[in-house]
C-alpha positions as CSV (number, residue, x, y, z in Angstrom):
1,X,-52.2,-12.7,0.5
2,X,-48.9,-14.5,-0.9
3,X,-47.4,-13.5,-3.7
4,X,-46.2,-17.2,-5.4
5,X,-43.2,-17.1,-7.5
6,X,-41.8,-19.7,-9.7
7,X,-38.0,-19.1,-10.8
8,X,-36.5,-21.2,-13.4
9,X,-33.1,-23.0,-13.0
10,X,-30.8,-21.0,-12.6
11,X,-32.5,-17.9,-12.6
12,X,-31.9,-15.0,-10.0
13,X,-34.8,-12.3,-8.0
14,X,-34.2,-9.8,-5.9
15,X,-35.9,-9.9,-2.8
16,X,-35.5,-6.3,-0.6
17,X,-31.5,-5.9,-0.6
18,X,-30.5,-9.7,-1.2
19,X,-30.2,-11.5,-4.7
20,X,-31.6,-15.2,-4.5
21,X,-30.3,-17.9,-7.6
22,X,-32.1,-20.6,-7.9
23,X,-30.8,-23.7,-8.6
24,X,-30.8,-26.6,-11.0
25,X,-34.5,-27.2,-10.8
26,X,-37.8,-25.3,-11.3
27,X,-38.6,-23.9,-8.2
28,X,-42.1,-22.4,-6.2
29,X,-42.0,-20.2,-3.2
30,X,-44.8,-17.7,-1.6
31,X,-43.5,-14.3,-0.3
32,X,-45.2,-12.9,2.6
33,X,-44.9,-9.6,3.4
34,X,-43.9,-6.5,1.6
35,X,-40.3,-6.1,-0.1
36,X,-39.2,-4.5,-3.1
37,X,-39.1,-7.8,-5.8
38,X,-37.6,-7.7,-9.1
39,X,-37.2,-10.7,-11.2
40,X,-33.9,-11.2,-13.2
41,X,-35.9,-10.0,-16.5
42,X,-36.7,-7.2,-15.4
43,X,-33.1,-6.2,-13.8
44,X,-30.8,-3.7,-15.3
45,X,-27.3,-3.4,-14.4
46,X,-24.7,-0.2,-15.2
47,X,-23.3,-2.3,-18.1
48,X,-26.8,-3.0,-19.5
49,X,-28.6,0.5,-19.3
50,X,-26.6,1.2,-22.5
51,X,-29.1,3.9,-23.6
52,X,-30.6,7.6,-21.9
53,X,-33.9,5.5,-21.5
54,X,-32.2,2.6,-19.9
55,X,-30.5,4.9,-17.6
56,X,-33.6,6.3,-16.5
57,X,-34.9,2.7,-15.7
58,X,-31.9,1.7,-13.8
59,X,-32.3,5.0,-11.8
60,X,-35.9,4.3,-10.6
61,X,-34.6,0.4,-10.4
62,X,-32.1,1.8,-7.7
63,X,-34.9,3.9,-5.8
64,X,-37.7,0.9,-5.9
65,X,-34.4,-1.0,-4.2
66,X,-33.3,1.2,-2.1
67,X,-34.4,1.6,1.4
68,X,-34.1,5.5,1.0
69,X,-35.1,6.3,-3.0
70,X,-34.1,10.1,-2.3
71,X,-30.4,9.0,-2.7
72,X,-31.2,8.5,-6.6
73,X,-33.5,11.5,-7.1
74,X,-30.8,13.8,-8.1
75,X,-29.4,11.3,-10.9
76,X,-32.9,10.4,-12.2
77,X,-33.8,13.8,-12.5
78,X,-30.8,14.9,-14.4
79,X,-31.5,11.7,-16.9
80,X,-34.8,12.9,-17.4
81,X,-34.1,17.0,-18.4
82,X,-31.2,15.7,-20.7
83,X,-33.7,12.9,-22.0
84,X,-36.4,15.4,-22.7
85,X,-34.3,18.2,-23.8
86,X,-33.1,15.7,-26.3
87,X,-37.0,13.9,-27.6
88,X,-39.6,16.6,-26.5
89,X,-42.1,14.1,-27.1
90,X,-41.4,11.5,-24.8
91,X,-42.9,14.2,-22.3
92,X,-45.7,12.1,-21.7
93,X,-43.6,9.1,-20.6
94,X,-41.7,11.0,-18.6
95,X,-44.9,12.9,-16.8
96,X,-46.3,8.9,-16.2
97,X,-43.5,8.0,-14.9
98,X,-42.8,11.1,-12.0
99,X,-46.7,10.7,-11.1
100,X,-45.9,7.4,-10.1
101,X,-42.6,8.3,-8.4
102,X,-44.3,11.4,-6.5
103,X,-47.2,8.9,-5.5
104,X,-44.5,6.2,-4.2
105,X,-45.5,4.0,-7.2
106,X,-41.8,2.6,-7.9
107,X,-43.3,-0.8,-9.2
108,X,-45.3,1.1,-11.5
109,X,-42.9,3.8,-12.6
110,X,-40.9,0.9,-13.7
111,X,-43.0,-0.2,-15.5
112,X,-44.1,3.2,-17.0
113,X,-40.2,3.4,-17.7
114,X,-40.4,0.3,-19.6
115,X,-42.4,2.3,-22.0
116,X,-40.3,4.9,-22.1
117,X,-37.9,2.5,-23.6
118,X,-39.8,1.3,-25.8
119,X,-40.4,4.6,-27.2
120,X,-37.0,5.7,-27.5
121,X,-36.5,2.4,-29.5
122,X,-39.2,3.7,-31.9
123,X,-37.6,7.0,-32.1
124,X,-34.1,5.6,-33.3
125,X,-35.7,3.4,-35.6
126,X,-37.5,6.4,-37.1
127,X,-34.0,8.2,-37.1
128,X,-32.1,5.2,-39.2
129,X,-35.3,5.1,-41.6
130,X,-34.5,9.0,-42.4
């Protein structure tokens, strides 16, 4: 089965190694076949993973990209001890999101890391409150 996307104008995906813009007008297209697919919401670059939890995200955005995720493993893995050492109780997030790396989930780690960010939003609004 197809996956159908619809991009808005101007709006960019990435589709395997290749970014596609859209132009000037709504478009639909079906994708057949499997490739990594990110939609511009969901992409993070190196100037916009300005926290430790959006660091994480762009690490596993890298491995879900890449055609060998091993390459980012070290990286990630270092983001995630400091991260942890640093907010003990984002443990859970964190175990979530290795299960799903260790199970070649990358779609769903990033999504697990979404949460991740979420929470460490939460925590530095607790922080400021203080």
């Amino acid at each position: 089965m197809a996956l159908k996307v619809e991009l808005k104008p101007r709006e960019r995906i990435i589709i395997g190694q290749v970014v596609i813009r859209n132009d000037e007008q709504r478009t639909r297209f079906f994708i057949e076949g499997d490739a990594p697919i990110l939609r511009e919401k969901d992409i993070l670059t190196a100037a916009t993973a300005d926290t430790p939890a959006k660091k994480i995200y762009l690490a596993i955005q890298l491995m879900y990209l890449a055609q060998d995720p091993t390459h980012e493993h070290e990286t990630y893995f270092q983001l995630v001890r400091d991260f942890v050492n640093a907010a003990p109780s984002a443990l859970q997030h964190v175990h979530e999101i290795n299960n799903r790396i260790l199970s070649d989930d990358l779609y769903k780690a990033l999504k697990a890391a979404r949460k991740l960010i979420a929470y460490e939003a939460e925590l530095i609004e607790n922080a400021k409150r203080v």
